[in-house]
PALOTOR-916043 format. One record per residue (C-alpha): residue number from 1; residue in three letters; chain; x, y, z negated. Coordinates in nm, 2 decimals. Layout:
PALOTOR-916043
<NUM,ALA,A,<X,Y,Z>>
...
//
This chain:
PALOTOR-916043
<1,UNK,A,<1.88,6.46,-1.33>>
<2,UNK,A,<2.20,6.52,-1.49>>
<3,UNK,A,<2.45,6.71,-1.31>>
<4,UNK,A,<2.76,6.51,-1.18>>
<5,UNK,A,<2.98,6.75,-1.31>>
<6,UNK,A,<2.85,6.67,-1.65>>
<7,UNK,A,<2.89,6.30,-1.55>>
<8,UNK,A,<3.26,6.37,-1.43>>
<9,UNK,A,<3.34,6.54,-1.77>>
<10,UNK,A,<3.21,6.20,-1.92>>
<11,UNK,A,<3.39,5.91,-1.73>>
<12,UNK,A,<3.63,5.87,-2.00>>
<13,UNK,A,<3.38,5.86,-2.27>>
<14,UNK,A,<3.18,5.59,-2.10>>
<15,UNK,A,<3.13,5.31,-2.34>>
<16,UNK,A,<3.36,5.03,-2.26>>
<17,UNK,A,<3.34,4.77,-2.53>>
<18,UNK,A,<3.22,4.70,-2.91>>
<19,UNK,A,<3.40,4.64,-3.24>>
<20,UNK,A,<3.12,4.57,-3.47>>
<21,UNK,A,<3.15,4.45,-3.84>>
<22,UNK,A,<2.97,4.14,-3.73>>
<23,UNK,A,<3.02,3.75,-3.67>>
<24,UNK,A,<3.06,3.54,-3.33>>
<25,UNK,A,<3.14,3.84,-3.13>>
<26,UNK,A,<3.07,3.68,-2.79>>
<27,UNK,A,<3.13,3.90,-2.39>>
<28,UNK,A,<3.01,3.92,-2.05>>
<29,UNK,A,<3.11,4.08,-1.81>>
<30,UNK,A,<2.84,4.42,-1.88>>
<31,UNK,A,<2.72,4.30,-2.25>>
<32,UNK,A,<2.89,4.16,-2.56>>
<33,UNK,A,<2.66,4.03,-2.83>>
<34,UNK,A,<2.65,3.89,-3.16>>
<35,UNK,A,<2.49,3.69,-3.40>>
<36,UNK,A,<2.23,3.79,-3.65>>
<37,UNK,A,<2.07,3.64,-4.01>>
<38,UNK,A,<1.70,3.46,-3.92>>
<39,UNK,A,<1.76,3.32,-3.56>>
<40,UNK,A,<1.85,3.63,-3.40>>
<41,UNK,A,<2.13,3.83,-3.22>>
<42,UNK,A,<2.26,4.14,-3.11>>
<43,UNK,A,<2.34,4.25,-2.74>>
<44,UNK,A,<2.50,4.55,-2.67>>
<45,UNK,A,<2.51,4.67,-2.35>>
<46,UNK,A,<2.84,4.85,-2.22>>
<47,UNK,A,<2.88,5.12,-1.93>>
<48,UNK,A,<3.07,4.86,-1.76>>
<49,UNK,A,<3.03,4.77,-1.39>>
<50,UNK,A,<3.06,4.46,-1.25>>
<51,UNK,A,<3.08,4.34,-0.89>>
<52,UNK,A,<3.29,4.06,-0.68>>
<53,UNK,A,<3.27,3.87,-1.03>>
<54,UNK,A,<3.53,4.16,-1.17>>
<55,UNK,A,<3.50,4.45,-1.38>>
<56,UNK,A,<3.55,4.77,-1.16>>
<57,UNK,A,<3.46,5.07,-1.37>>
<58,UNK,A,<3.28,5.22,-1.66>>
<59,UNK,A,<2.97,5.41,-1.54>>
<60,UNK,A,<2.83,5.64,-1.83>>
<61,UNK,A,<2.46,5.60,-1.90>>
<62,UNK,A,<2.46,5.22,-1.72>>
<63,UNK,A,<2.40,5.05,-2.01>>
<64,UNK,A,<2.18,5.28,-2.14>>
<65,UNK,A,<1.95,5.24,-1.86>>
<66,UNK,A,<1.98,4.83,-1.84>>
<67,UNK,A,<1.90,4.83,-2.19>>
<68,UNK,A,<1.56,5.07,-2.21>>
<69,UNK,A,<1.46,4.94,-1.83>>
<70,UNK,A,<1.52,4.56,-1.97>>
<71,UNK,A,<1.31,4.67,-2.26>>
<72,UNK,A,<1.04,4.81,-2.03>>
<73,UNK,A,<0.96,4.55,-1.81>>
<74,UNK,A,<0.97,4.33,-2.15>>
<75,UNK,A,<0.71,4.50,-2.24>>
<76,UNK,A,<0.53,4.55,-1.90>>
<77,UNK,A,<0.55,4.11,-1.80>>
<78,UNK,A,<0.45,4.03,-2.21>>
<79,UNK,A,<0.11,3.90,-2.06>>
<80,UNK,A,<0.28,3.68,-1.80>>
<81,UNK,A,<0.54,3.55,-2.06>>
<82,UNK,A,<0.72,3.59,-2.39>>
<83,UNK,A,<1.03,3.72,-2.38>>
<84,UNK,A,<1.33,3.75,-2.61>>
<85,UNK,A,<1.31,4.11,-2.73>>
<86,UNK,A,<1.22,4.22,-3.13>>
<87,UNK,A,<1.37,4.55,-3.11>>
<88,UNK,A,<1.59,4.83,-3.01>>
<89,UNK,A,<1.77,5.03,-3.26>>
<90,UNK,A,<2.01,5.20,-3.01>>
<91,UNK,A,<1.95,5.29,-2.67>>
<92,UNK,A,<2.23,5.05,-2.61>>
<93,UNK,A,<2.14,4.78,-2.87>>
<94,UNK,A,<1.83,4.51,-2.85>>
<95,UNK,A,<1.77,4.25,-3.17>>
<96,UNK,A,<1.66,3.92,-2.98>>
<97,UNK,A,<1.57,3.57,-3.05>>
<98,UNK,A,<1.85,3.37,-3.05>>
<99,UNK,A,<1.66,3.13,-2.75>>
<100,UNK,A,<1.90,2.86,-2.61>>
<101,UNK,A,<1.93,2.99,-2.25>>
<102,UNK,A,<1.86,2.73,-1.93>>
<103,UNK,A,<2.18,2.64,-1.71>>
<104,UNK,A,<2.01,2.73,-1.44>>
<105,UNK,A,<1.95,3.08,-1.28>>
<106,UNK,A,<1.64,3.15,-1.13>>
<107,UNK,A,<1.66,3.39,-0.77>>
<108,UNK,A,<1.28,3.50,-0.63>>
<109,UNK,A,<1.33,3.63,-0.28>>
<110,UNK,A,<1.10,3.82,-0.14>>
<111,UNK,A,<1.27,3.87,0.18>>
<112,UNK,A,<1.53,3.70,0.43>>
<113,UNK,A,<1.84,3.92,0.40>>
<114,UNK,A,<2.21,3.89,0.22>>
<115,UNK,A,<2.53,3.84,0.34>>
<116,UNK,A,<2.73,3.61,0.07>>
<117,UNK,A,<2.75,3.21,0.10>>
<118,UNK,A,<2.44,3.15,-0.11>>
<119,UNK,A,<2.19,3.43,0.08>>
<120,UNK,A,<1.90,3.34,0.28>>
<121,UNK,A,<1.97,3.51,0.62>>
<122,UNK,A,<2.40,3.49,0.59>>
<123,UNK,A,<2.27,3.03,0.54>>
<124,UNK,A,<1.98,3.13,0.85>>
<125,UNK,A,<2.25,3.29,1.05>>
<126,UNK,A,<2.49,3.02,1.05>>
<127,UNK,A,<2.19,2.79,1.24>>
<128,UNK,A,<2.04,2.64,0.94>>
<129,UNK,A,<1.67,2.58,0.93>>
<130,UNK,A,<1.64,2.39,0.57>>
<131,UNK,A,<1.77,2.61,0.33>>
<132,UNK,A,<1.71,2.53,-0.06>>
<133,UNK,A,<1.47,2.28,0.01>>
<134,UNK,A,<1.21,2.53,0.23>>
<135,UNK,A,<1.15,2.49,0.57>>
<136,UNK,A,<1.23,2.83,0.79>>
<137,UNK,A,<1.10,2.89,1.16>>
<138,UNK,A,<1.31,2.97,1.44>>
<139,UNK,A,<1.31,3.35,1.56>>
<140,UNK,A,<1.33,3.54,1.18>>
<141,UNK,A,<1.46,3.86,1.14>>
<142,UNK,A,<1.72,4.00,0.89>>
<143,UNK,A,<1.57,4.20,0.62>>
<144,UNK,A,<1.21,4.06,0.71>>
<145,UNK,A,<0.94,3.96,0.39>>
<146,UNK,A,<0.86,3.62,0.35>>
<147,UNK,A,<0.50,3.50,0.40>>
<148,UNK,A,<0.53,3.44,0.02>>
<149,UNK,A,<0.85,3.53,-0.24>>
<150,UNK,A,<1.03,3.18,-0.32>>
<151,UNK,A,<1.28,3.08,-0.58>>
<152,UNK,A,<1.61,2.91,-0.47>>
<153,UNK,A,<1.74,2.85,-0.82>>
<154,UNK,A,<2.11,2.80,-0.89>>
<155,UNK,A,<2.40,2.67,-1.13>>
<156,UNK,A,<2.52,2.90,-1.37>>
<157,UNK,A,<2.90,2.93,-1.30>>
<158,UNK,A,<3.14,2.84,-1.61>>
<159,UNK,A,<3.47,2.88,-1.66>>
<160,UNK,A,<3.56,3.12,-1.33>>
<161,UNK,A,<3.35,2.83,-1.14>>
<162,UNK,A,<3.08,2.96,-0.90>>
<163,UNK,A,<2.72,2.92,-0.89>>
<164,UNK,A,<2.62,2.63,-0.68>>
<165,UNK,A,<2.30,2.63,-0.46>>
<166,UNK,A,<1.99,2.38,-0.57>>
<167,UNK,A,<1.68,2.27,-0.45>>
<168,UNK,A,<1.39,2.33,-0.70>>
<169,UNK,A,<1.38,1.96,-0.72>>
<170,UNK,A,<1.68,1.92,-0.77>>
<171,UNK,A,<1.67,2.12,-1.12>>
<172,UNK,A,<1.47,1.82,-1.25>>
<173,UNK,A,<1.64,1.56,-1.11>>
<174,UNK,A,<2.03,1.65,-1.20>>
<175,UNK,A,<1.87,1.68,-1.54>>
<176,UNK,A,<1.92,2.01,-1.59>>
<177,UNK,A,<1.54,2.12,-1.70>>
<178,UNK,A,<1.27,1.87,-1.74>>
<179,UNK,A,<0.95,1.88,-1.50>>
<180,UNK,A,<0.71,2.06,-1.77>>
<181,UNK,A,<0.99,2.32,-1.85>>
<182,UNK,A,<1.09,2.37,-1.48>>
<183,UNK,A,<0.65,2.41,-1.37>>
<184,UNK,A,<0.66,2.68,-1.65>>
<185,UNK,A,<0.96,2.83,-1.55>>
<186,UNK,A,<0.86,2.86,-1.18>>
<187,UNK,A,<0.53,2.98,-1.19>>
<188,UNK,A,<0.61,3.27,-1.47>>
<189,UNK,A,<0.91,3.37,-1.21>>
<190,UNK,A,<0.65,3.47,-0.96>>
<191,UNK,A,<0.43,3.59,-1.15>>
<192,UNK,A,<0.67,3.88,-1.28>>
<193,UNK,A,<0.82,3.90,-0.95>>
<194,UNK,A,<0.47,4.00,-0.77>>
<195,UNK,A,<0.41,4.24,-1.10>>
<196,UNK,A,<0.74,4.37,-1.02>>
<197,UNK,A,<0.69,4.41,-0.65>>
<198,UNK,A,<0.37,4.58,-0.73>>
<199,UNK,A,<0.54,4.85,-0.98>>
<200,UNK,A,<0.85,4.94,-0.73>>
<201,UNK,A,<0.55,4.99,-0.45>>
<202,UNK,A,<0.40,5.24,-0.69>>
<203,UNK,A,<0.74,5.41,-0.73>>
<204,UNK,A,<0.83,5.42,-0.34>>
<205,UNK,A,<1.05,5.10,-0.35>>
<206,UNK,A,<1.07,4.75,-0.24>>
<207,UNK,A,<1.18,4.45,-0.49>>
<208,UNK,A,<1.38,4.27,-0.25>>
<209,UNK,A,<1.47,3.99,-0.49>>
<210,UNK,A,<1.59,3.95,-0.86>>
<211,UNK,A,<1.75,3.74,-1.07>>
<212,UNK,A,<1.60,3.59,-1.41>>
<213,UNK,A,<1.71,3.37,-1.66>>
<214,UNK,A,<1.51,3.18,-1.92>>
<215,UNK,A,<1.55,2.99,-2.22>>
<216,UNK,A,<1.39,2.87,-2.54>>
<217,UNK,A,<1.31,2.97,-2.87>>
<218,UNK,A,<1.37,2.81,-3.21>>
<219,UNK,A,<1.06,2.73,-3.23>>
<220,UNK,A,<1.02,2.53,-2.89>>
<221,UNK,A,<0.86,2.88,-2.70>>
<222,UNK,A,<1.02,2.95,-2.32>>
<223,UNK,A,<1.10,3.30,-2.32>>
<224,UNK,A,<1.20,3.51,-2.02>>
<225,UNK,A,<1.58,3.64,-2.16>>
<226,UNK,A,<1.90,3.83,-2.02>>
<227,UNK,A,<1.77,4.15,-1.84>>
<228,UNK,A,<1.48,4.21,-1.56>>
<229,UNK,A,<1.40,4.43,-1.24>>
<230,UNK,A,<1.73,4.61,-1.33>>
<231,UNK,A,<1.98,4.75,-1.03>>
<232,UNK,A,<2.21,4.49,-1.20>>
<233,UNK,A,<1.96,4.19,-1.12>>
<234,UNK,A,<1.77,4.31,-0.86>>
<235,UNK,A,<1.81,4.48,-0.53>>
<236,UNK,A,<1.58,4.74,-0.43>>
<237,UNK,A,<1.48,4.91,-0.13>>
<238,UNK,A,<1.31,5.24,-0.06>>
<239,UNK,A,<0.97,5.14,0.13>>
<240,UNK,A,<0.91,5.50,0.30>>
<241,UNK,A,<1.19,5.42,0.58>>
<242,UNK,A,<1.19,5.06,0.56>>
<243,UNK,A,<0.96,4.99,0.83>>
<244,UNK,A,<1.14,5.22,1.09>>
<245,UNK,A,<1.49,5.10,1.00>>
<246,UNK,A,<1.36,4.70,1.04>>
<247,UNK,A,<1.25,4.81,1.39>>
<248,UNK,A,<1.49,4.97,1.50>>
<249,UNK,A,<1.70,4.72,1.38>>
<250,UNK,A,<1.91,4.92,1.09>>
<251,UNK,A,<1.98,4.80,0.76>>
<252,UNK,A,<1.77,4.93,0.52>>
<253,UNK,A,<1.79,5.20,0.25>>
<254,UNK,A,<1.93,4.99,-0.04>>
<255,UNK,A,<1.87,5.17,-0.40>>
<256,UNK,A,<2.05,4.97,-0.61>>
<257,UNK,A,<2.42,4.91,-0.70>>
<258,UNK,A,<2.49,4.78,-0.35>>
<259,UNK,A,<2.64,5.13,-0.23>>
<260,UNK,A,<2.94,5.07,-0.47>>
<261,UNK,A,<2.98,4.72,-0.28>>
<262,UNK,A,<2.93,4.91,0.04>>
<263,UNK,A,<3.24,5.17,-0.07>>
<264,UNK,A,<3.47,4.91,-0.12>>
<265,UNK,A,<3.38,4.70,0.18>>
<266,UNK,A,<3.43,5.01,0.39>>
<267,UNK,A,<3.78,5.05,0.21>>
<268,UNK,A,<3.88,4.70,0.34>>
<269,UNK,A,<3.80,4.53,0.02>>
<270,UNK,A,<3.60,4.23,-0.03>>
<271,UNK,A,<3.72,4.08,-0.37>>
<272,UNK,A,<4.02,3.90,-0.32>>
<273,UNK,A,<4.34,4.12,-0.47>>
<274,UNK,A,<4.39,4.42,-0.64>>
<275,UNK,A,<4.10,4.61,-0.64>>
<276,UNK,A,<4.18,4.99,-0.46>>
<277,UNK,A,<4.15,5.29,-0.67>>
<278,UNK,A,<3.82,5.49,-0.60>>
<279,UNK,A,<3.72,5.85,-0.69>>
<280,UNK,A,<3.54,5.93,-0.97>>
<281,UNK,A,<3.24,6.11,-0.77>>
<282,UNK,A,<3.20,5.73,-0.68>>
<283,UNK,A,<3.08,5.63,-1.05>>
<284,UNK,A,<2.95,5.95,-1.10>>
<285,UNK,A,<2.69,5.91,-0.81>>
<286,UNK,A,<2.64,5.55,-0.96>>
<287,UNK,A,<2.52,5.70,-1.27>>
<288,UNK,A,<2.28,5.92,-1.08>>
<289,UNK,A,<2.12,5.63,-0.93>>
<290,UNK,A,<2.09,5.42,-1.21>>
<291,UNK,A,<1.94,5.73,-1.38>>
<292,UNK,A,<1.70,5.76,-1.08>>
<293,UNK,A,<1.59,5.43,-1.05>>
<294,UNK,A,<1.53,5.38,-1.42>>
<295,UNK,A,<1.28,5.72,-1.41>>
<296,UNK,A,<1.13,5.60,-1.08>>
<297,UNK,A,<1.02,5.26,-1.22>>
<298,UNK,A,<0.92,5.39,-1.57>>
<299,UNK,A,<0.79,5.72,-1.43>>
<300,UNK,A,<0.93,5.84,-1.79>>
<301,UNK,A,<1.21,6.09,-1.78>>
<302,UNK,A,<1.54,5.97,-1.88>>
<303,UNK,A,<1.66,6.10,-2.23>>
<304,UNK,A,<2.08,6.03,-2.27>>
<305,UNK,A,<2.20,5.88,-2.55>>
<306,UNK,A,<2.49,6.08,-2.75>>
<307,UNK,A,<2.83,6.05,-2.65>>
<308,UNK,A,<3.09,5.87,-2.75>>
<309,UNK,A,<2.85,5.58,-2.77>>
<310,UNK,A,<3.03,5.39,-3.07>>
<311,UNK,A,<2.97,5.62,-3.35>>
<312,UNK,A,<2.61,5.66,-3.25>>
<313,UNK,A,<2.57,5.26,-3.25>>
<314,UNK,A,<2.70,5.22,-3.58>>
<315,UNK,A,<2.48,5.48,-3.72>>
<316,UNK,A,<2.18,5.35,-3.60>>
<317,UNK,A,<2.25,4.99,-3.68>>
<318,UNK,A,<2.32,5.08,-4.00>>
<319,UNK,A,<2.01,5.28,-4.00>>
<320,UNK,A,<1.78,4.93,-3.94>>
<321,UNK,A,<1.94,4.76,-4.13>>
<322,UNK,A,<2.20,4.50,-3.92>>
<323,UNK,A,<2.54,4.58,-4.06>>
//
């Protein structure tokens, strides 16, 4: 694990954005990409962090880890699907297909928990019984499993707009996949979900639920796209005190971003306004846990890219061959 003084010394290094000799520069909130010759593009992935839909700091290593842990479970789900990734010439770079992504976001729960508008047990809470189309028994627990994971897809936001909550029926009849697509879309979800589930198990953590996205090649393929089973998409548990924390009634141990939520909340701040100032140990124990997950999950030690980031990049793209 790398020090947090080392991380300290390298908080104003982390890698904030991209300037690359190339067209249709395009950003996210964590990633800025670009496109490439032969049906292909670039994404880059920054040490920004994101949470209440803003940018709140630059963590060094984060996009490092999304990146190579992205590329891992690419390569650990190829069986169960195809998925966008040709390469990675920078441990903060990935070549993809240039697949048109779905306007529709796919959640797998595995468990009833969450506390914003669209989570299962914050909609359970308020007294409702028919949430996302699935029928839910009276007495459930917060942070219970499920008798089986289920998706509860949503809207991708535009334009500052928020998600919006569908039924999986619903995706199919608002037009937004059609009923072959959507069948392939669901049943691949699980599937990488369960492998997923299984893999944290092995590393001493729960996959609570995820977020994928999908979309489809040039050449008519549905790929699995964006990022997966990363502390971004995901949350995570650890499973050795989940059981005595459920009965007793305690949250559980989240291993994931959700601590840097957690710091702000406890600071009075819940999104709306100025965001307040936090110390730097803060992002410095962020990278630690993104480090640690991504070594958990892999079970492969964590090697750290050369900082600053940029000069790297733009060797080692120019090294394969992009610019």
């Amino acid at each position: 694990m790398i020090a947090q003084e080392d991380l300290l010394r390298l908080l104003p290094l982390a890698f904030d954005s991209t300037d690359l000799p190339l067209p249709d520069k395009a950003s996210g909130k964590v990633r800025d990409w670009y496109t490439l010759e032969g049906e292909r593009r670039l994404i880059v992935t920054t040490d920004r962090l994101s949470a209440f839909d803003r940018v709140l700091a630059r963590v060094p290593y984060k996009g490092q880890v999304l990146n190579q842990l992205s590329a891992w479970w690419f390569e650990q789900t190829g069986g169960i699907i195809s998925n966008h990734l040709l390469s990675v010439p920078d441990p903060n770079a990935a070549v993809v297909v240039a697949a048109r992504p779905f306007p529709v976001e796919v959640i797998v729960r595995g468990y009833i928990t969450g506390v914003t508008s669209t989570a299962l047990w914050y909609r359970y809470s308020l007294g409702e019984r028919e949430i996302y189309g699935y029928r839910f028994p009276e007495g459930l627990r917060k942070n219970e499993a499920l008798p089986e994971p289920i998706i509860t897809p949503t809207t991708k936001g535009v334009g500052g707009a928020h998600d919006e909550r569908l039924t999986c029926a619903e995706v199919v009849q608002k037009g937004l996949l059609d009923a072959a697509a959507w069948d392939e879309v669901q049943a691949a979800a699980l599937a990488v979900f369960r492998r997923g589930q299984e893999v944290a198990r092995r590393a001493g953590l729960i996959l609570v639920d995820t977020k994928y996205e999908f979309g489809r090649a040039p050449d008519g393929r549905i790929l699995l796209i964006d990022e997966v089973h990363t502390p971004d998409s995901s949350r995570f548990w650890k499973a050795e005190s989940y059981a005595a924390r459920l009965a007793a009634g305690e949250e559980p141990e989240n291993f994931d971003k959700e601590f840097v939520r957690i710091a702000y909340a406890e600071q009075g701040y819940r999104g709306d306004g100025e965001p307040p100032v936090m110390p730097a140990e803060l992002w410095a124990a962020a990278a630690q846990r993104y480090i640690a997950i991504y070594e958990m999950l892999t079970g492969d030690r964590f090697a750290p890219g050369a900082y600053p980031v940029a000069p790297r990049l733009l060797g080692n793209l120019r090294v394969a061959k992009i610019i």
